[in-house]
Z-matrix of the N, CA and C atoms (Angstrom, degrees):
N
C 1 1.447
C 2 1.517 1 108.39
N 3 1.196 2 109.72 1 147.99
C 4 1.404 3 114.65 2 -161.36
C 5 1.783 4 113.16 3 -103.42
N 6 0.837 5 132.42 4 99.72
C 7 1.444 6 102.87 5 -171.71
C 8 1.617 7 158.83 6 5.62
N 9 1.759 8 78.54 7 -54.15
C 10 1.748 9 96.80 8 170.06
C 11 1.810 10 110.21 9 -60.09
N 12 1.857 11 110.43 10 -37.73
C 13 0.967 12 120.91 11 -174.97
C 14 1.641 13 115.50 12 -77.69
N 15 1.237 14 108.27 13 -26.55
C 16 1.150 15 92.79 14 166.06
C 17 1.759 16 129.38 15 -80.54
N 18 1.521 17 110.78 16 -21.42
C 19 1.058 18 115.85 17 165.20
C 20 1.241 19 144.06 18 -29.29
N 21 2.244 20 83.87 19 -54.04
C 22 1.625 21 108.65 20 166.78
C 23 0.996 22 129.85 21 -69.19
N 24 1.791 23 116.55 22 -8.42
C 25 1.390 24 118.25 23 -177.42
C 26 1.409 25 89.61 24 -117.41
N 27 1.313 26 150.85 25 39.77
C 28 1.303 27 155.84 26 131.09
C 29 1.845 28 120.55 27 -66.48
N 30 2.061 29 82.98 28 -60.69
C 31 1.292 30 108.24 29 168.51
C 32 1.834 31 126.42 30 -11.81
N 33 2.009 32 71.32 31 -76.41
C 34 1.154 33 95.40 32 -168.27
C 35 1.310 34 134.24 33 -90.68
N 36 1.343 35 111.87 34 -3.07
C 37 1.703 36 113.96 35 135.17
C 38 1.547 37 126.43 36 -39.29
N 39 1.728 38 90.79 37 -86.31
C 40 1.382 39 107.03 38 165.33
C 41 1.339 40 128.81 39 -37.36
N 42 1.318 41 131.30 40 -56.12
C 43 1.640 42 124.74 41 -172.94
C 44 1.419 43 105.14 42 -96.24
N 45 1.312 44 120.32 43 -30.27
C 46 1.722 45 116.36 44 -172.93
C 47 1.323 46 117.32 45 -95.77
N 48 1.361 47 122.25 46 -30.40
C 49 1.552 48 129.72 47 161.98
C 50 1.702 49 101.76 48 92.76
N 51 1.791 50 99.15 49 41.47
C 52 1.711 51 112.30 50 166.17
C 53 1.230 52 140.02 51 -76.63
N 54 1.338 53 116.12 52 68.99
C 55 1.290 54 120.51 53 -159.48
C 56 1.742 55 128.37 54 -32.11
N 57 1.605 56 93.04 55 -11.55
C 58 1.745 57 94.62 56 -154.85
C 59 1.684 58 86.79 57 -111.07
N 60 1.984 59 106.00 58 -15.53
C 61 1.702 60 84.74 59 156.84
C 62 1.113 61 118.09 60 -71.46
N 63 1.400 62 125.28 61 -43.40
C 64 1.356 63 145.65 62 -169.99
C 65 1.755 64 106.67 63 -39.57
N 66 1.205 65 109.84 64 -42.41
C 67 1.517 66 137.37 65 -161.71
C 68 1.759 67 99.96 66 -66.36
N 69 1.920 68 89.54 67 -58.93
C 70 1.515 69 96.28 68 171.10
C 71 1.359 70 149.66 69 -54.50
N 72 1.382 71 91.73 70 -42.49
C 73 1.610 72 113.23 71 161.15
C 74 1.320 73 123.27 72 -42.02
N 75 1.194 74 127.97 73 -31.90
C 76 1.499 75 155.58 74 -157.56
C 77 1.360 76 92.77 75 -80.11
N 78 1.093 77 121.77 76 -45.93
C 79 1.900 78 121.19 77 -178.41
C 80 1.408 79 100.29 78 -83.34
N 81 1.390 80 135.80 79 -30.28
C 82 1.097 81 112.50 80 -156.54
C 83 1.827 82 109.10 81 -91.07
N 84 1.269 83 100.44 82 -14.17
C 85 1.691 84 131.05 83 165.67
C 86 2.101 85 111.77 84 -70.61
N 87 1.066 86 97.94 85 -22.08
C 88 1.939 87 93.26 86 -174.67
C 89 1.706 88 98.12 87 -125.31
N 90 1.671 89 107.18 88 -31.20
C 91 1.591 90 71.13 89 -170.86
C 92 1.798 91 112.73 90 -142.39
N 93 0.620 92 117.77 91 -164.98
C 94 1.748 93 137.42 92 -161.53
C 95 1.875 94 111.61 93 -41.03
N 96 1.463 95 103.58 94 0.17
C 97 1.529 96 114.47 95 -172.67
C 98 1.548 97 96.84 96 -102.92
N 99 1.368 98 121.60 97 -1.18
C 100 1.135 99 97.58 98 177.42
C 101 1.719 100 107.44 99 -99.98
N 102 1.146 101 113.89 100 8.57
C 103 1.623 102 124.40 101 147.55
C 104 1.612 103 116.62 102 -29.19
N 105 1.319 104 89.64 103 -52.87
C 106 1.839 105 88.62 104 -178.80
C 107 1.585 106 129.06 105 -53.11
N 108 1.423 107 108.53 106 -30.20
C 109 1.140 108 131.77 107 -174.56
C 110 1.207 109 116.06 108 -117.45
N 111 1.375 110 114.26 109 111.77
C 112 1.566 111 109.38 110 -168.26
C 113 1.367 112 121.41 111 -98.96
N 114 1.110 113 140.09 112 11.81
C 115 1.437 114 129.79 113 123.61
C 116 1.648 115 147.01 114 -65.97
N 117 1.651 116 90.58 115 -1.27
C 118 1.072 117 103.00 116 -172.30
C 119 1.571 118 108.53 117 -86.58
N 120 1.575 119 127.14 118 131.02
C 121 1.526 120 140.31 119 -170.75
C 122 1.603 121 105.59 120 -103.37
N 123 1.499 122 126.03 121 143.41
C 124 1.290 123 112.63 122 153.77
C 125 1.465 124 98.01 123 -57.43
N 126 1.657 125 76.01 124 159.67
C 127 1.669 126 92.45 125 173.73
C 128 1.630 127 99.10 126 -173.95
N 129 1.006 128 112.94 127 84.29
C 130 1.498 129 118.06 128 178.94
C 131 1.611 130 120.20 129 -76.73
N 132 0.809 131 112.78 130 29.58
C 133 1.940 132 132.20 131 -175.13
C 134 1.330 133 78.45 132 -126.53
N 135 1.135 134 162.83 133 -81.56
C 136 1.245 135 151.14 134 -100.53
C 137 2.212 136 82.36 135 -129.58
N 138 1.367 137 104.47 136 -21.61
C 139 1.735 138 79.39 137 177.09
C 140 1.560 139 107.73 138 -85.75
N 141 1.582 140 118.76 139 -17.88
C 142 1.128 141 128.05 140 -177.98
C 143 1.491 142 112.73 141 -58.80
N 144 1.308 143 111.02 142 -64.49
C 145 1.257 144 128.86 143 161.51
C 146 1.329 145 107.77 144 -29.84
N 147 1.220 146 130.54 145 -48.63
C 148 1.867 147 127.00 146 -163.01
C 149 1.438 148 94.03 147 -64.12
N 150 1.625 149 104.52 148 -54.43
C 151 1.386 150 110.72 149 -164.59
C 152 1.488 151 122.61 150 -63.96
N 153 1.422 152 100.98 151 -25.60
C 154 1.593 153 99.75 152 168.31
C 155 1.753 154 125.03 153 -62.15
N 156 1.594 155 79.22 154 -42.48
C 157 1.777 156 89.05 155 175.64
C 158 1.652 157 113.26 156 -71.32
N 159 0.994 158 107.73 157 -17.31
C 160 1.664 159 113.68 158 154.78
C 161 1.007 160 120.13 159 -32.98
N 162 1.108 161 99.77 160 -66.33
C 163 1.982 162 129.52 161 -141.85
C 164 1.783 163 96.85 162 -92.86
N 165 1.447 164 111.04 163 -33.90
C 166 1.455 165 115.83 164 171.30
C 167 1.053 166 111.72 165 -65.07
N 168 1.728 167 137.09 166 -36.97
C 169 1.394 168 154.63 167 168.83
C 170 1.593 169 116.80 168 -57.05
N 171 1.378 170 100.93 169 -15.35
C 172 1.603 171 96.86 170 -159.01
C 173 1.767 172 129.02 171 85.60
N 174 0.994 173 90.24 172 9.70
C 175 1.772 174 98.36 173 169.39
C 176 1.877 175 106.79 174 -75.51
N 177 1.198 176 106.03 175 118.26
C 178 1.556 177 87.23 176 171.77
C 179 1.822 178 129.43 177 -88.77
N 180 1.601 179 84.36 178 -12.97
C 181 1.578 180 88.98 179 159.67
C 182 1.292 181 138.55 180 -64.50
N 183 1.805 182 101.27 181 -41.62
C 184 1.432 183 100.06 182 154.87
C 185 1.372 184 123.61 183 -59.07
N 186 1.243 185 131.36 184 -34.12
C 187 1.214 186 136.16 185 -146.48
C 188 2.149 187 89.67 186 -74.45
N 189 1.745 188 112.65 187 -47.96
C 190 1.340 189 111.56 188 163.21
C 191 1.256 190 139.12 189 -39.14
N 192 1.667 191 98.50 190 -63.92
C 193 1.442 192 74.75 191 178.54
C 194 1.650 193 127.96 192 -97.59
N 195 1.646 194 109.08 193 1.56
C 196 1.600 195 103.54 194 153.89
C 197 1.406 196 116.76 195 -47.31
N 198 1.331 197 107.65 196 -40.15
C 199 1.720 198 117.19 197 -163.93
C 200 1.792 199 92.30 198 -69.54
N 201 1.161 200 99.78 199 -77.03
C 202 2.000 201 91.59 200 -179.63
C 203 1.253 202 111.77 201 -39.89
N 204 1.539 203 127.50 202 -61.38
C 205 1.767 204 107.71 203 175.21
C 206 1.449 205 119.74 204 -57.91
N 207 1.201 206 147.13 205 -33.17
C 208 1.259 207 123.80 206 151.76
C 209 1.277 208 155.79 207 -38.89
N 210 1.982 209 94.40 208 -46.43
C 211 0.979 210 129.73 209 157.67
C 212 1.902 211 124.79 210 -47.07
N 213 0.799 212 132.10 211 -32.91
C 214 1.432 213 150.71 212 -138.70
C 215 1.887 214 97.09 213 -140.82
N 216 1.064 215 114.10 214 -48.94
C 217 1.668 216 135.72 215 -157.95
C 218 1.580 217 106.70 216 43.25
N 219 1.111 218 116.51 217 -167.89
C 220 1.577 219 132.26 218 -179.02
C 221 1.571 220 96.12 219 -153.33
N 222 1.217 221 104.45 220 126.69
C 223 1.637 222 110.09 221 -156.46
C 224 2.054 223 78.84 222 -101.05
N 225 1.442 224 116.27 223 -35.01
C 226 1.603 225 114.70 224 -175.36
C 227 1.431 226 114.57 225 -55.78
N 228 1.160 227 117.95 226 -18.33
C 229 1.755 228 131.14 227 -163.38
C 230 1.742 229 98.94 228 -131.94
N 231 1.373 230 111.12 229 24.47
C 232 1.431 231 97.16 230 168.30
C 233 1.949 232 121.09 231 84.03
N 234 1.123 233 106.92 232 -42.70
C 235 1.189 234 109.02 233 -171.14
C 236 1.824 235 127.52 234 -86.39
N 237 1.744 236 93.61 235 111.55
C 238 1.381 237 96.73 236 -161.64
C 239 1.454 238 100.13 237 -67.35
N 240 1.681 239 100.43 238 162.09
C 241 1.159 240 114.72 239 163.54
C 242 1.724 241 134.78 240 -75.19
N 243 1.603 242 115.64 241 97.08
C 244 1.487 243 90.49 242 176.36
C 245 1.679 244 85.80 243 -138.53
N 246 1.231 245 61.53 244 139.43
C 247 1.894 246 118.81 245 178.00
C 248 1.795 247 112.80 246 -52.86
N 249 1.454 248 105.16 247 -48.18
C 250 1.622 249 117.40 248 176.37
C 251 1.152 250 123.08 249 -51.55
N 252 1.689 251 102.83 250 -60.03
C 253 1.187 252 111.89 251 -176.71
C 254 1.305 253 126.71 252 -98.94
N 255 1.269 254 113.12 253 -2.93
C 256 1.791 255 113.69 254 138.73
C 257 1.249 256 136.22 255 -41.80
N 258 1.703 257 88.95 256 -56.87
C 259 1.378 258 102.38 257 -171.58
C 260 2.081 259 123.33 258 -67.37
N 261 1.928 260 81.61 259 -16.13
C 262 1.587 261 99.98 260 -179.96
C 263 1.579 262 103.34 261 -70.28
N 264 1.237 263 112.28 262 -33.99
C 265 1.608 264 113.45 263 -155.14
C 266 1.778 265 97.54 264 -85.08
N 267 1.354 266 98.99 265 -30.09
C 268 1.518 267 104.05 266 -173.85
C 269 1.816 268 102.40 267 -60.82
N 270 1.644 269 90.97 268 -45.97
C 271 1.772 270 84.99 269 -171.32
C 272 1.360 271 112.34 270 -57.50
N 273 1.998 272 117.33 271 -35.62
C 274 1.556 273 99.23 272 174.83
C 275 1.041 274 124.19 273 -55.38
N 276 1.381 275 118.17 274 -33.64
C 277 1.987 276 114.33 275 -169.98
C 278 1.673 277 93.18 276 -58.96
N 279 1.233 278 124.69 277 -39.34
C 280 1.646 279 121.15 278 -161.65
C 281 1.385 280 109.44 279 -62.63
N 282 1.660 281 103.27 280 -36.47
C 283 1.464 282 99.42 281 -161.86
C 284 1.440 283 87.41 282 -96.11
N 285 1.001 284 141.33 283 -15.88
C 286 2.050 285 139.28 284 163.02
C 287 1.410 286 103.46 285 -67.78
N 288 1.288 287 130.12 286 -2.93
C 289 1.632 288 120.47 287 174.54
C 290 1.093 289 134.27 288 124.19
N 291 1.864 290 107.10 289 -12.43
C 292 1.506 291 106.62 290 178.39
C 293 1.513 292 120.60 291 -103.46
N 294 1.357 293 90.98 292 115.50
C 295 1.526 294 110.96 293 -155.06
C 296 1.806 295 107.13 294 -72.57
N 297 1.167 296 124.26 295 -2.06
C 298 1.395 297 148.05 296 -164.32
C 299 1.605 298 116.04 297 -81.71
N 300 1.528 299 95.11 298 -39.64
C 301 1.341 300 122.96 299 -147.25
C 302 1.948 301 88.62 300 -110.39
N 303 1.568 302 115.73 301 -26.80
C 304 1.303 303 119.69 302 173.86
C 305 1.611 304 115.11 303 -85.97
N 306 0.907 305 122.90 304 -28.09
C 307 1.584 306 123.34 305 165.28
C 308 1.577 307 121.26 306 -94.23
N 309 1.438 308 117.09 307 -0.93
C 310 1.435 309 112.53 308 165.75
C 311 1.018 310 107.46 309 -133.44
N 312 1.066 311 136.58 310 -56.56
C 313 1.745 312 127.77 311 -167.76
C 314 1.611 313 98.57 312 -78.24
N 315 0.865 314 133.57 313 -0.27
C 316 1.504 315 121.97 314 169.07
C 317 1.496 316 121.82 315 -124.39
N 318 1.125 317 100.03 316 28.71
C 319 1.474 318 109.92 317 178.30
C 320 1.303 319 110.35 318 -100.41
N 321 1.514 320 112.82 319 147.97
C 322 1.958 321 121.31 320 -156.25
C 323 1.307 322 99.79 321 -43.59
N 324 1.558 323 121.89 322 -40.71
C 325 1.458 324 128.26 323 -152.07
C 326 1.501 325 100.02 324 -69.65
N 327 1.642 326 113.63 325 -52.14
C 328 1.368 327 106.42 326 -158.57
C 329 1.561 328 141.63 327 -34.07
């Protein structure tokens, strides 16, 4: 991703309320894509955040992996672990379509 391009998918989180930019952002905040762009820092507080605003949008991807980083937390990056509201975000992705996330992560056992 090119700068300019990421811009547009900054944008359009932020000013347009695009959940599936919102969604995107989320990788470019935790992992190895933000190589492309060299000011860009992990920062998993700020990918969490994307993904929530995802998941508030109706993205069900965001809605995943906010739900697993909550779920799980990362005590190195600040973010506690709770269990509730993971497990809340997980159920939206299920009931938004991801059928993946309804037969395993929401099963009694998990």
């Amino acid at each position: 991703m090119t700068p300019a391009a990421f811009e547009a998918t900054l944008k359009k989180c932020e000013a347009e309320d695009n959940g599936a930019a919102c969604a995107k952002l989320y990788y470019y905040f935790i992992s190895s894509k933000r190589a492309y762009l060299a000011d860009l820092q992990v920062d998993k507080q700020k990918a969490l955040h994307y993904a929530k605003k995802a998941c508030a949008l109706n993205d069900r991807d965001g809605c995943v992996t906010a739900g697993m980083t909550l779920y799980y937390g990362d005590r190195h990056a600040g973010i506690a672990e709770d269990r509730e509201e993971g497990r809340g975000l997980l159920k939206k992705a299920c009931e938004l379509g991801q059928e993946d996330v309804c037969t395993f992560f929401l099963n009694p056992n998990f």
